[in-house]
NULUMDO-184777 format. One record per residue (C-alpha): x, y negated, z negated; residue number from 1; residue in three letters; chain. Coordinates in nm, 4 decimals, always signed. Example, Ala and Ser with C-alpha at 12.3 -4.5 7.8 and 13.67 -1.06 7.14 Angstrom:
<recs>
<rec east="+1.2300" north="+0.4500" up="-0.7800" k="1" r="ALA" c="A"/>
<rec east="+1.3670" north="+0.1060" up="-0.7140" k="2" r="SER" c="A"/>
</recs>
This chain:
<recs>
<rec east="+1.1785" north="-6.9946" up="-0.0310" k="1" r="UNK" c="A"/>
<rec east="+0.9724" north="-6.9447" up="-0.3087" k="2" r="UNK" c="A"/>
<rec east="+1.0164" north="-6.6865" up="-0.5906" k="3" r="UNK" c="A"/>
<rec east="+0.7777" north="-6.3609" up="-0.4902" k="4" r="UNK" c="A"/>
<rec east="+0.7265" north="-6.1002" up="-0.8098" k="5" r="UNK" c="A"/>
<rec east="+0.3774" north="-6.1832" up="-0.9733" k="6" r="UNK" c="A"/>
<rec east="+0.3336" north="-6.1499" up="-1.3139" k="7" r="UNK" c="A"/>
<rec east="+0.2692" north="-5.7828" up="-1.4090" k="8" r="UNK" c="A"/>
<rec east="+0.2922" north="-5.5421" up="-1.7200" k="9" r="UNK" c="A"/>
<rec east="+0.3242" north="-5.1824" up="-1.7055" k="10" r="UNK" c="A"/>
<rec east="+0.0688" north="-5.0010" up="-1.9021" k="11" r="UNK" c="A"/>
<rec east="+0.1553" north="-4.8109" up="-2.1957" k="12" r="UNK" c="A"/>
<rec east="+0.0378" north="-4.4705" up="-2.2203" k="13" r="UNK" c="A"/>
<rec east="-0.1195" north="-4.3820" up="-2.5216" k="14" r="UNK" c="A"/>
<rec east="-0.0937" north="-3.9902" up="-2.5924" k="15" r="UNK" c="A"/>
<rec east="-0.2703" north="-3.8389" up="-2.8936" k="16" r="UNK" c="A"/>
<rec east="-0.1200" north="-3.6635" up="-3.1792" k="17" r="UNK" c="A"/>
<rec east="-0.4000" north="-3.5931" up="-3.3458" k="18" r="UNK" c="A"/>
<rec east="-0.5377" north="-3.8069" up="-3.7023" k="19" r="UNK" c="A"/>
<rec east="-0.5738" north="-4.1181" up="-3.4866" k="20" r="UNK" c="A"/>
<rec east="-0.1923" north="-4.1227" up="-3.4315" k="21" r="UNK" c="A"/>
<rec east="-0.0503" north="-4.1906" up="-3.0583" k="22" r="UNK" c="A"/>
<rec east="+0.2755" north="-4.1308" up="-2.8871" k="23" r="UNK" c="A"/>
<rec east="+0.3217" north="-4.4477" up="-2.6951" k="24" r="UNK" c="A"/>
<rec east="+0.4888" north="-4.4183" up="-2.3290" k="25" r="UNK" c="A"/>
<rec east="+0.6200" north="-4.7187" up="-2.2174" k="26" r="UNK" c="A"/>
<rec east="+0.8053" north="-4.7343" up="-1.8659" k="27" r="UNK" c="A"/>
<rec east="+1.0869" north="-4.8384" up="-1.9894" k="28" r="UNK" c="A"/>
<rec east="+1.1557" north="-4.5056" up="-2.1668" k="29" r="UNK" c="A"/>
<rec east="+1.0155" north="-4.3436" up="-1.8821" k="30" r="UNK" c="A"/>
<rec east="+1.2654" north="-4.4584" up="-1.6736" k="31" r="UNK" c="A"/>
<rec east="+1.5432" north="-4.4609" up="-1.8766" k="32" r="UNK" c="A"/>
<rec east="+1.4686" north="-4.0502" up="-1.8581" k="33" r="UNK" c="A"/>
<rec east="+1.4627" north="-4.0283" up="-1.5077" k="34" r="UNK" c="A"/>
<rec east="+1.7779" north="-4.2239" up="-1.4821" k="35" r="UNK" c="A"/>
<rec east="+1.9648" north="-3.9486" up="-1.7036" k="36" r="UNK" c="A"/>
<rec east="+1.8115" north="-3.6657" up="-1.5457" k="37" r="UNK" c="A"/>
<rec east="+1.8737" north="-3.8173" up="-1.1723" k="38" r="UNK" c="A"/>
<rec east="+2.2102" north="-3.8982" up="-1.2676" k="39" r="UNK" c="A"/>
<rec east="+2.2692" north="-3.5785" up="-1.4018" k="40" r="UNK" c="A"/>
<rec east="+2.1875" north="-3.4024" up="-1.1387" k="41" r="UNK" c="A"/>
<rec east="+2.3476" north="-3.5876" up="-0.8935" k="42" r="UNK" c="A"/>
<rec east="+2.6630" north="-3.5939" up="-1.0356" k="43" r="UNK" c="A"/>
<rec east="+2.6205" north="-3.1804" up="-1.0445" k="44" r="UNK" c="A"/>
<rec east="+2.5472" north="-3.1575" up="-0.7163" k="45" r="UNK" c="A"/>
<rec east="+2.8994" north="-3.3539" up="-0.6284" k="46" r="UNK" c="A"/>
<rec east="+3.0301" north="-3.1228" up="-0.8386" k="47" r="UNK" c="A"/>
<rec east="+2.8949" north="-2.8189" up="-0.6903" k="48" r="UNK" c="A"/>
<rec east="+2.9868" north="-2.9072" up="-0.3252" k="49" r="UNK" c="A"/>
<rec east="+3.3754" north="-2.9429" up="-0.4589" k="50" r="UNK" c="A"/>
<rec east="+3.4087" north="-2.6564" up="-0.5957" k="51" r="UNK" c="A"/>
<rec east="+3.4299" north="-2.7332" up="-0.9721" k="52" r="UNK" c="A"/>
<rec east="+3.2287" north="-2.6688" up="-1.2802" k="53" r="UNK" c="A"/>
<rec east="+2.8859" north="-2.8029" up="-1.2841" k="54" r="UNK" c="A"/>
<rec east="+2.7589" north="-2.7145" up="-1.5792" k="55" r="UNK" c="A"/>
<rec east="+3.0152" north="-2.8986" up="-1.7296" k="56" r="UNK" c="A"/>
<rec east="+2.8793" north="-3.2474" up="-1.6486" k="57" r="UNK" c="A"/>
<rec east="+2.5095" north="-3.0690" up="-1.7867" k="58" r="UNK" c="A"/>
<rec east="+2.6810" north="-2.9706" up="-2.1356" k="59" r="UNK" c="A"/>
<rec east="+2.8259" north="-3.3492" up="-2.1488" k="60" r="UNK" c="A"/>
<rec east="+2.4723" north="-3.5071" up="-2.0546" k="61" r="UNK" c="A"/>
<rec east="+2.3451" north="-3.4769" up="-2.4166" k="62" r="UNK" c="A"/>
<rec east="+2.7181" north="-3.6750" up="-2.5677" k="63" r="UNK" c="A"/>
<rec east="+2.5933" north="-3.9551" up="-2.3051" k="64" r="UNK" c="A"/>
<rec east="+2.2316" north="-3.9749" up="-2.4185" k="65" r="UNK" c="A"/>
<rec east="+2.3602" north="-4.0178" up="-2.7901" k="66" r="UNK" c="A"/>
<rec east="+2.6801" north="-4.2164" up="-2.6964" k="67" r="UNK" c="A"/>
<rec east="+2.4184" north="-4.4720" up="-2.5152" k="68" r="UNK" c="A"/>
<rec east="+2.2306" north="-4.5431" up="-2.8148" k="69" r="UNK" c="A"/>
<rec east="+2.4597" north="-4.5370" up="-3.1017" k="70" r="UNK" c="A"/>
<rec east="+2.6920" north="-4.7356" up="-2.9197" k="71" r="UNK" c="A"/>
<rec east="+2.4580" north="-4.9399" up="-2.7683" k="72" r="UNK" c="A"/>
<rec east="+2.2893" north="-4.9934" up="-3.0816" k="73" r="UNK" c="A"/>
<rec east="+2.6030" north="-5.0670" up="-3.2486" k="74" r="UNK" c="A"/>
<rec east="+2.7348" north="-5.2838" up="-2.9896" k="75" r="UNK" c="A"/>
<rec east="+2.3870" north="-5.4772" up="-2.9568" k="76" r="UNK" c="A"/>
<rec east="+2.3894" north="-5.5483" up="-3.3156" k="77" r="UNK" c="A"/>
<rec east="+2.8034" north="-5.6465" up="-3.3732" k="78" r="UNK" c="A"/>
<rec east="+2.8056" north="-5.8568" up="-3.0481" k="79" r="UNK" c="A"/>
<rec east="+2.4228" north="-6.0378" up="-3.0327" k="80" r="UNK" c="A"/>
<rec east="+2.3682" north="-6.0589" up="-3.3794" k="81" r="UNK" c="A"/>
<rec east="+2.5854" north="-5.9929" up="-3.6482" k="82" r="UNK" c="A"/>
<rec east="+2.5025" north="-6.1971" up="-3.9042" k="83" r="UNK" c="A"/>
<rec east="+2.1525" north="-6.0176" up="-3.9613" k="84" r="UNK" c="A"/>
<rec east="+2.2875" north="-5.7039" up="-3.8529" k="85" r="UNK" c="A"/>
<rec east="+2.6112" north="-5.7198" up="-4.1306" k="86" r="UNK" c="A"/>
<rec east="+2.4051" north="-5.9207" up="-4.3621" k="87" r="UNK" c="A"/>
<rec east="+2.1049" north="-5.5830" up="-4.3629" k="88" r="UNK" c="A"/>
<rec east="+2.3424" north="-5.2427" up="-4.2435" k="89" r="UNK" c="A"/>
<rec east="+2.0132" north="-5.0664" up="-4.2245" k="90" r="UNK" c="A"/>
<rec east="+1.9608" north="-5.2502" up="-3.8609" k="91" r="UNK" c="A"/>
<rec east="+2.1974" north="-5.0396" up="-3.7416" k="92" r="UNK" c="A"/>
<rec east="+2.0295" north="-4.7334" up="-3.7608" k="93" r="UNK" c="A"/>
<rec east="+1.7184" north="-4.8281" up="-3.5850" k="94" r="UNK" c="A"/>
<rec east="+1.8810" north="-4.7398" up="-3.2487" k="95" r="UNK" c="A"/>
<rec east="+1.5318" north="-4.7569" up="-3.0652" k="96" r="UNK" c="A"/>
<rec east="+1.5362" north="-5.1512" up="-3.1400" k="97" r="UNK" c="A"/>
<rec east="+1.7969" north="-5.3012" up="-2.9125" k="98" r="UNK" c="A"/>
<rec east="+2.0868" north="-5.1658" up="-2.6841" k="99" r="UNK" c="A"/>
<rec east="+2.3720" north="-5.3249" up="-2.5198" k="100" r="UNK" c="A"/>
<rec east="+2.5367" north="-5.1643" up="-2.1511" k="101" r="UNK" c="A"/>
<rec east="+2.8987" north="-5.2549" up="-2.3040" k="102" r="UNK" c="A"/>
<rec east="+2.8374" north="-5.0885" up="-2.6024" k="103" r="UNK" c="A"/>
<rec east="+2.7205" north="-4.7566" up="-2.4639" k="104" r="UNK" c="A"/>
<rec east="+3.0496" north="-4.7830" up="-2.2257" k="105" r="UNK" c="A"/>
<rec east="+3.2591" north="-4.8409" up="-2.4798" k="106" r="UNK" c="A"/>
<rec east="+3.1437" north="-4.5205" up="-2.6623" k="107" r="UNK" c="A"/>
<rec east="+3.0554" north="-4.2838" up="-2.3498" k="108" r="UNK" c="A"/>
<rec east="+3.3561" north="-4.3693" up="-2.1272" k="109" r="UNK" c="A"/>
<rec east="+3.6246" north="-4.2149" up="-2.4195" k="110" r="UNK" c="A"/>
<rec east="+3.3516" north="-3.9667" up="-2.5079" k="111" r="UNK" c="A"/>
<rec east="+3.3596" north="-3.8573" up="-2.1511" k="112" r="UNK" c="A"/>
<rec east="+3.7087" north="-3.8799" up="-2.1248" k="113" r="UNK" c="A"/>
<rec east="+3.7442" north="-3.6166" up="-2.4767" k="114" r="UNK" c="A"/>
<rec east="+3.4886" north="-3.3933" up="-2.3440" k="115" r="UNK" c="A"/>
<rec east="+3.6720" north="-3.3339" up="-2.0702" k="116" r="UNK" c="A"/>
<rec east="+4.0024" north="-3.2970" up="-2.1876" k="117" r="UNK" c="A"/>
<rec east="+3.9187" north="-3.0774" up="-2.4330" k="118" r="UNK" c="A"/>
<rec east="+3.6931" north="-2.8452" up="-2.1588" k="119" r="UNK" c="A"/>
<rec east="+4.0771" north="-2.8313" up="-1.9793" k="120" r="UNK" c="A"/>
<rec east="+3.9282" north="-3.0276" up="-1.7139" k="121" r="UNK" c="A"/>
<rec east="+4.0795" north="-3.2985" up="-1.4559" k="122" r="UNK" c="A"/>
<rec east="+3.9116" north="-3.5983" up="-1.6382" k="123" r="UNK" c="A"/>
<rec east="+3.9917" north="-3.8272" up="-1.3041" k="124" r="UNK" c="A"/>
<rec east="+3.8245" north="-3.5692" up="-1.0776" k="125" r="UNK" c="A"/>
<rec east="+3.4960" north="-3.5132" up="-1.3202" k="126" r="UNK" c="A"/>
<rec east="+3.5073" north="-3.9218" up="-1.4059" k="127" r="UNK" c="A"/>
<rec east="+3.4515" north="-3.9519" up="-0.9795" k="128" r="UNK" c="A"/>
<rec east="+3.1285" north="-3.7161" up="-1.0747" k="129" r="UNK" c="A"/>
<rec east="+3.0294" north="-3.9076" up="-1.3413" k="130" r="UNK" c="A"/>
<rec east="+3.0533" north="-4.2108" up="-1.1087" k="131" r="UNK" c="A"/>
<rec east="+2.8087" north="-4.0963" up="-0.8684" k="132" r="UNK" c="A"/>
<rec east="+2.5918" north="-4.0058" up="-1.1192" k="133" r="UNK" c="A"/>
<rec east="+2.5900" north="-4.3238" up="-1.3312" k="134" r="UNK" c="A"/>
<rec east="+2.5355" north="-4.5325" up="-0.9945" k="135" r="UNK" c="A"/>
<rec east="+2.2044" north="-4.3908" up="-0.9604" k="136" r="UNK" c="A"/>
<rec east="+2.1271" north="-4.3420" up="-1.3278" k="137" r="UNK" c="A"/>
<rec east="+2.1809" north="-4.6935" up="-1.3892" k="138" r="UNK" c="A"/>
<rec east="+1.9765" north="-4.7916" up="-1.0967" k="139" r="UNK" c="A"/>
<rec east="+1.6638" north="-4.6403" up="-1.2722" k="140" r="UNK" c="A"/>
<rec east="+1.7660" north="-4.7484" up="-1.6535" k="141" r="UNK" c="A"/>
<rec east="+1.7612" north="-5.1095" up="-1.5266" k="142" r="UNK" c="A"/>
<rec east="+1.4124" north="-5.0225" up="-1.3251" k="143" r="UNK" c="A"/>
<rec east="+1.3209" north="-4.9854" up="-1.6745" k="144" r="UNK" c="A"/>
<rec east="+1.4564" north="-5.3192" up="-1.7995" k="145" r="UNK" c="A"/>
<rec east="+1.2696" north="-5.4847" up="-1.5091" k="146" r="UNK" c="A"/>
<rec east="+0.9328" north="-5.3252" up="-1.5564" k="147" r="UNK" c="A"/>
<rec east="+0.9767" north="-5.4087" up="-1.9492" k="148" r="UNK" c="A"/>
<rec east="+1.0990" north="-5.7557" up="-1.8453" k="149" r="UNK" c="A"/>
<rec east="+1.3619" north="-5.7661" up="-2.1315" k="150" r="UNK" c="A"/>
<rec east="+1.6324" north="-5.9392" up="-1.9162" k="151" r="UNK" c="A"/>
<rec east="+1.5238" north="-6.2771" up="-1.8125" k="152" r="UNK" c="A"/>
<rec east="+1.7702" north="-6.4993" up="-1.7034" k="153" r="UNK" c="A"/>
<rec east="+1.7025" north="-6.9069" up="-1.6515" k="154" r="UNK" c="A"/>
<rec east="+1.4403" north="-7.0695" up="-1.4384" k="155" r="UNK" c="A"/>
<rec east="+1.4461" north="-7.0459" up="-1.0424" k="156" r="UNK" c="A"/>
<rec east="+1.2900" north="-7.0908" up="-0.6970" k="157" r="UNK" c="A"/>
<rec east="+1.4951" north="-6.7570" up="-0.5531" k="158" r="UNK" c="A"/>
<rec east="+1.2935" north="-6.5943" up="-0.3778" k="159" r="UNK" c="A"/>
<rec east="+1.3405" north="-6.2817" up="-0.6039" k="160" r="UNK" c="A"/>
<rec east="+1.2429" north="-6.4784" up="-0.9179" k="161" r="UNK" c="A"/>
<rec east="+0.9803" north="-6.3045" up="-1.1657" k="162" r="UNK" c="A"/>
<rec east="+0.6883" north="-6.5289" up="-1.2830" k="163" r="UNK" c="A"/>
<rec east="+0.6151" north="-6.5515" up="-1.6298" k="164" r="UNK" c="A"/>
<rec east="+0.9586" north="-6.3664" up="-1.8145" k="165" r="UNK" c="A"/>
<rec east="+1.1099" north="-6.6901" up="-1.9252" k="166" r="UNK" c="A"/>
<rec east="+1.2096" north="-6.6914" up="-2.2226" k="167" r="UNK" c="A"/>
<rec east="+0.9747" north="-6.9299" up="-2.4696" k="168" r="UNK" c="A"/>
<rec east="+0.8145" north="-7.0338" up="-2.1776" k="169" r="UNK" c="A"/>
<rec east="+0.4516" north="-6.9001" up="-2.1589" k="170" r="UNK" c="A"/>
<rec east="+0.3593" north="-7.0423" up="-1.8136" k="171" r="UNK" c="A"/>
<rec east="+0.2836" north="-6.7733" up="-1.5460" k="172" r="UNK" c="A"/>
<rec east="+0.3701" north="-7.0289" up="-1.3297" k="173" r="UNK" c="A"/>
<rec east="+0.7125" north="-7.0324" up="-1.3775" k="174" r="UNK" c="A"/>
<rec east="+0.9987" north="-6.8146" up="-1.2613" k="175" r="UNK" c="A"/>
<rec east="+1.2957" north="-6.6915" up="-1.3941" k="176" r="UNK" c="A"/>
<rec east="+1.5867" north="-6.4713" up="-1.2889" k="177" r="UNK" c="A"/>
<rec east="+1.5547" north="-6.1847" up="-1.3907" k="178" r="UNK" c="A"/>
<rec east="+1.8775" north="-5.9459" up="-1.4626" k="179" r="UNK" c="A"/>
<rec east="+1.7569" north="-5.6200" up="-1.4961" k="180" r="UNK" c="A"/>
<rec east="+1.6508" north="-5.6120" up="-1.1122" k="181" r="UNK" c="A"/>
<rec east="+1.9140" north="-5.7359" up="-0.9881" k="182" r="UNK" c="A"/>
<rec east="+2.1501" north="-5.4806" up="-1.1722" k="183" r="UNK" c="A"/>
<rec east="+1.9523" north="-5.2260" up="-1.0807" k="184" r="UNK" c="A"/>
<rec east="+1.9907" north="-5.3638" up="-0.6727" k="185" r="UNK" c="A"/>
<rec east="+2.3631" north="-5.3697" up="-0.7460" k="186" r="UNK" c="A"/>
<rec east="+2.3479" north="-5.0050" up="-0.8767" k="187" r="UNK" c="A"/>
<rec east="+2.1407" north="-4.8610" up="-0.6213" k="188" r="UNK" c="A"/>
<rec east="+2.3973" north="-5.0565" up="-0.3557" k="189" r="UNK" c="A"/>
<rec east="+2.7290" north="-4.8674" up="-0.5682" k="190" r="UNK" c="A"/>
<rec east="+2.5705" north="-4.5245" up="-0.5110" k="191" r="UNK" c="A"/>
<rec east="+2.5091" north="-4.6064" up="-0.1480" k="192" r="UNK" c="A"/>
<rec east="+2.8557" north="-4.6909" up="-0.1195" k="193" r="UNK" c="A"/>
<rec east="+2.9926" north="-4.4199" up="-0.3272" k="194" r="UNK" c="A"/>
<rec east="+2.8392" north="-4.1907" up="-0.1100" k="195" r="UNK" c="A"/>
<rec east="+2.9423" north="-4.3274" up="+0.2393" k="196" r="UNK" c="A"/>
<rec east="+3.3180" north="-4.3567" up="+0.1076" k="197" r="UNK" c="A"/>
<rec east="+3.2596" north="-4.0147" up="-0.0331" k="198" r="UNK" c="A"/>
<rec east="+3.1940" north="-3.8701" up="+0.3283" k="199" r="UNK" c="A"/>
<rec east="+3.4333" north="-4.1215" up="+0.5064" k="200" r="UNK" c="A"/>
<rec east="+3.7846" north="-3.9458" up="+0.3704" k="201" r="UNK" c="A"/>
<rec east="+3.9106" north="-3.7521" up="+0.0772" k="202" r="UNK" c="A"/>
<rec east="+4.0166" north="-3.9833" up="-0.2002" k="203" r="UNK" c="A"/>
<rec east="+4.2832" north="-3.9162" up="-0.4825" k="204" r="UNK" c="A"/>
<rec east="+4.1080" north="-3.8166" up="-0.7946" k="205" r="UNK" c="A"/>
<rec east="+3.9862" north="-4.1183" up="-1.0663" k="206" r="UNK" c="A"/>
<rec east="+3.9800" north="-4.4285" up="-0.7403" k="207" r="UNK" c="A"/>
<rec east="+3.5981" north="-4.4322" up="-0.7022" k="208" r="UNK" c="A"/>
<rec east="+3.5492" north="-4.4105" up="-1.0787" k="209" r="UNK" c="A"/>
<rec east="+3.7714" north="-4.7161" up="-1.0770" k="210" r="UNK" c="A"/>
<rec east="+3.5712" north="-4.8882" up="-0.7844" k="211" r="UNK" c="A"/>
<rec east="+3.2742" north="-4.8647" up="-0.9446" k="212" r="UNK" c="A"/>
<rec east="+3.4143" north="-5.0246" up="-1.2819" k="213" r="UNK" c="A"/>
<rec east="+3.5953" north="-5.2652" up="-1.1027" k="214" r="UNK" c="A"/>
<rec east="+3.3032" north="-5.3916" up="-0.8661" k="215" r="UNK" c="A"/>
<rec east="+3.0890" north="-5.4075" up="-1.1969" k="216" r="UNK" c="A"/>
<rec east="+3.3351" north="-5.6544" up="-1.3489" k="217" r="UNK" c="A"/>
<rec east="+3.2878" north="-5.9793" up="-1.1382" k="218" r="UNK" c="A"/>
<rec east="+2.9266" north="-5.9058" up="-1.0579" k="219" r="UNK" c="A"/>
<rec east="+2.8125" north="-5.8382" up="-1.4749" k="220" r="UNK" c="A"/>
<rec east="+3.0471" north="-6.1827" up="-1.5539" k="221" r="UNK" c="A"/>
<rec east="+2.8398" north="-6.3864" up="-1.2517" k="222" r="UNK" c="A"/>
<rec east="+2.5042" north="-6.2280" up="-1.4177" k="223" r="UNK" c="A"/>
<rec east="+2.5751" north="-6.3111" up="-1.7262" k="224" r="UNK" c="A"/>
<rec east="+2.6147" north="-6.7025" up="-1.6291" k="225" r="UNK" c="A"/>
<rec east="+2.2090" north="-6.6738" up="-1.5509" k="226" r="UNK" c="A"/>
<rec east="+2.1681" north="-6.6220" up="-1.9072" k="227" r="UNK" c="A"/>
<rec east="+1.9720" north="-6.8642" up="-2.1276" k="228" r="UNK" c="A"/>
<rec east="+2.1736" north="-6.9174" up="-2.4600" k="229" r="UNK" c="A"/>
<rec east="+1.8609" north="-6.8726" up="-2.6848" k="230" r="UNK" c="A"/>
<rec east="+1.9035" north="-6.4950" up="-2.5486" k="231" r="UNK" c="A"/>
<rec east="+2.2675" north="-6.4405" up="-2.5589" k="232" r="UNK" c="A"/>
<rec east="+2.5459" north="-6.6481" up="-2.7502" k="233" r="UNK" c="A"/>
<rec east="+2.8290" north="-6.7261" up="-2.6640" k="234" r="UNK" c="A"/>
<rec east="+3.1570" north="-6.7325" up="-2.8364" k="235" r="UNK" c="A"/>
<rec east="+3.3605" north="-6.9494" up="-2.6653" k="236" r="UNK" c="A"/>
<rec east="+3.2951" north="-6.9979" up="-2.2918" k="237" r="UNK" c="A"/>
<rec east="+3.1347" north="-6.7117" up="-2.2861" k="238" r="UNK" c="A"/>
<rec east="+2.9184" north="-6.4367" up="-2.3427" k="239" r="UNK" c="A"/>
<rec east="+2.9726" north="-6.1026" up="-2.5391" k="240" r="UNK" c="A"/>
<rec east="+2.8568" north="-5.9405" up="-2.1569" k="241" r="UNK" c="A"/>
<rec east="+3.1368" north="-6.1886" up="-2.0109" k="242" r="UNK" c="A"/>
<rec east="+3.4098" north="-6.0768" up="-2.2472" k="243" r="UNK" c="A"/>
<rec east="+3.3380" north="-5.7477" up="-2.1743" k="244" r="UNK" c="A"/>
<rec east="+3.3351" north="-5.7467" up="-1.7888" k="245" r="UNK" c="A"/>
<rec east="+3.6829" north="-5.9541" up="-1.8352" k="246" r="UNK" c="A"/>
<rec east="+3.7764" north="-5.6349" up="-2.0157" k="247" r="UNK" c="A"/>
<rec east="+3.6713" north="-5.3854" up="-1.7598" k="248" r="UNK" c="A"/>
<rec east="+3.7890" north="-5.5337" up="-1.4340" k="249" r="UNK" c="A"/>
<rec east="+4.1616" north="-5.5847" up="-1.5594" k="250" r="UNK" c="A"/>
<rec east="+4.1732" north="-5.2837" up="-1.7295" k="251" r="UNK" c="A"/>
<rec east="+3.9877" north="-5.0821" up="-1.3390" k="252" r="UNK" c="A"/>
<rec east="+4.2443" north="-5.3153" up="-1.1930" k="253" r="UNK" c="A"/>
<rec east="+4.5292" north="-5.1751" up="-1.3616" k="254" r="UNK" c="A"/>
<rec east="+4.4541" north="-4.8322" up="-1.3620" k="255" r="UNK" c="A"/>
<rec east="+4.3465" north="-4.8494" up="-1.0012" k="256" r="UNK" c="A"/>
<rec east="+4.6861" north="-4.9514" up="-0.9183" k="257" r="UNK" c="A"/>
<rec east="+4.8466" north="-4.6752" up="-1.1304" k="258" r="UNK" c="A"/>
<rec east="+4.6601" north="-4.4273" up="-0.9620" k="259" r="UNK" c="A"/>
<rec east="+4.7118" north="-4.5439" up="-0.6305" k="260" r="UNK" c="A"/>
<rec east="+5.1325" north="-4.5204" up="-0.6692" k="261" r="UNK" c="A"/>
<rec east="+5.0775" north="-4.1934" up="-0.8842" k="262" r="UNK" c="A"/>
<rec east="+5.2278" north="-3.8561" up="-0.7137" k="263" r="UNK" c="A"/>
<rec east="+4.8422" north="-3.6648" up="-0.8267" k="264" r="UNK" c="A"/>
</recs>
């Protein structure tokens, strides 16, 4: 079967400021917005229905908007390019140019993790909220990587291919793999899952926090190998992204395991 996403751009919408200035919209952003505020509220409403603070998880939502662009920004710059980024420091504070997912995990899972410990709350029980949340958020943020087509991956005939991303390849005529869909499939399948498992039996606190990391391990590692190296290095074998699902499925693994022989 041949691939079956056309070309297409999402238009930008221009919205005046006044002295011929514009606020552009792009979908990307757009998304990204929705994801947070969908996530947000999802993971409230899972709150809610358990009895435990909501507004909690609403207080924390601004630490994960910031954590996701600092430390994506950060993380974007130290593990994709850090000779330019080292070589000029001032990269690092244009946060608006380039973001990395393991970055902004790296800095929102501990932030999450402090927030909650220092609100006195369970951090396992309000990590399963998060998890809910993020499924669905992330479904939407990577809506927006697909409609900005920022995550092409390397020539294809699968039948979910996108014409005319490919990297230094101009050719509408050509298809390529492209990432941010199929994340965002994977995502959208987690929070399906999540919530069947959620309604199937009462789980110990922290084990579909865990799930969720642990299924995103494998599947961000297999991604990655769709990656063209002009796009993303690698040091070693590997990719930055591969290093860093390594990193998350033994470490899910482990505490999975811990959690599962722990008495609470």
């Amino acid at each position: 079967m041949k691939p079956l996403i056309p070309w297409f751009e999402v238009p930008i919408l221009h919205i005046p400021l006044g002295n011929g200035e514009t606020f552009d919209l792009h979908g990307f952003g757009v998304l990204v917005a929705v994801g947070f505020m969908v996530g947000g509220w999802v993971a409230q409403k899972r709150a809610t229905r358990m009895g435990d603070d909501a507004e909690a998880i609403n207080r924390l939502i601004g630490w994960l908007v910031a954590g996701t662009f600092i430390g994506g920004h950060v993380g974007y710059g130290l593990m994709y390019k850090p000779d330019e980024y080292l070589s000029n420091p001032i990269e690092f504070l244009k946060f608006w140019q380039g973001l990395s997912s393991m970055g902004g995990f790296i800095v929102c899972v501990p932030l999450a993790i402090y927030f909650f410990h220092r609100e006195k709350l369970s951090v396992w029980r309000y990590m399963d909220h998060l998890a809910h949340g993020m499924a669905i958020g992330w479904f939407f943020g990577r809506m927006g990587c697909f409609v900005a087509h920022d995550h092409p991956g390397t020539p294809t005939d699968f039948y979910l291919g996108v014409y005319g991303i490919c990297h230094g390849q101009p050719s509408k005529l050509v298809a390529c793999h492209d990432l941010g869909l199929y994340e965002a499939l994977w995502s959208l399948g987690m929070f399906l899952l999540l919530t069947v498992l959620d309604r199937a039996r009462e789980w110990k606190d922290g084990v579909q926090v865990l799930l969720f990391g642990l299924a995103y391990g494998p599947v961000r590692f297999a991604m990655d190998s769709l990656r063209p190296e002009a796009t993303d290095p690698t040091y070693g074998p590997f990719t930055p992204g591969q290093y860093g699902a390594m990193l998350v499925t033994v470490v899910c693994l482990g505490l999975l395991v811990q959690r599962q022989r722990s008495a609470s």
